[in-house]
N, C-alpha and C positions, 0 to 999 in steps of 0.2 A: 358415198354412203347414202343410201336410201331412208329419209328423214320417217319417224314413225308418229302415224298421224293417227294417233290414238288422244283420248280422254277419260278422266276420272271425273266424279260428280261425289260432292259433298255438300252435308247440308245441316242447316242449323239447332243447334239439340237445345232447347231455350231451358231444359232444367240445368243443364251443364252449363249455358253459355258459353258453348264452344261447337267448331264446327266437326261433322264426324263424317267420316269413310261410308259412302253410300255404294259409287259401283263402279268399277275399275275395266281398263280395255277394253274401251266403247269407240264407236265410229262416229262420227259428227252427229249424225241423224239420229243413231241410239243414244247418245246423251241429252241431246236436245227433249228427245220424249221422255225420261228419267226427270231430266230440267223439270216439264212442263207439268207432270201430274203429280211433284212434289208441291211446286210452288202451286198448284188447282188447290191442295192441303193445305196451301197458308206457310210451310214450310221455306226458308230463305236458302237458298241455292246457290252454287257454284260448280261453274262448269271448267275444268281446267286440263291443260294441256298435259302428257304424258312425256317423259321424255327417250319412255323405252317401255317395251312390254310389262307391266309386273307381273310378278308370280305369282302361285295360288290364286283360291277361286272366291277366298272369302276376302274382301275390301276393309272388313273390321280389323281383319288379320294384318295385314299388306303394310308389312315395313315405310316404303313410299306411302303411303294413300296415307295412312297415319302422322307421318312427318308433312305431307303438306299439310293436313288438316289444320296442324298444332297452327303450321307457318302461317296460314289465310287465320286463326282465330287471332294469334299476335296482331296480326297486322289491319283489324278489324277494327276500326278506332271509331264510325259511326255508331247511333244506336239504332239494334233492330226492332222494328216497327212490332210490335207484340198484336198477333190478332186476337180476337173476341173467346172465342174457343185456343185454351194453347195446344199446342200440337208438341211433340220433340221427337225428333228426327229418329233418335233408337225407339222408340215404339214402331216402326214400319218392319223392325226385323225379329 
């Protein structure tokens, strides 16, 4: 079976304190840029592995994207750094 080397990126919504569904079915290098001009925002990021295609086209949607989100806020046990200007991740959409 041919392994799918796909990623989702989620990121931190600081009015919710929780991470949210930003963008689903991305290549290493499109995640990476997702990663990078979030976090250029101040925005705390995650970049995480896929374990199969998801469906649909909207990530807020995405049964998956939503379920890991919940699992990475559970398991979020640091505090995040709050910048100067707050930012929250559902304002970008």
């Amino acid at each position: 079976m041919t392994p799918i080397n796909r990623k989702h990126v989620v990121c931190f919504d600081q009015a919710t304190s929780a991470y949210k569904p930003y963008a689903h079915n991305l290549n290493a290098e499109q995640a990476a840029e997702h990663a990078k001009s979030l976090e250029a925002d101040h925005m705390p990021t995650r970049v995480l592995d896929q374990k199969r295609n998801h469906s649909g086209q909207d990530p807020k949607k995405c049964r998956a994207c939503l379920d890991s989100a919940k699992k990475i806020t559970e398991g979020h046990t640091h505090q995040v750094r709050r910048p100067a200007a707050a930012h929250n991740c559902g304002s970008i959409w």
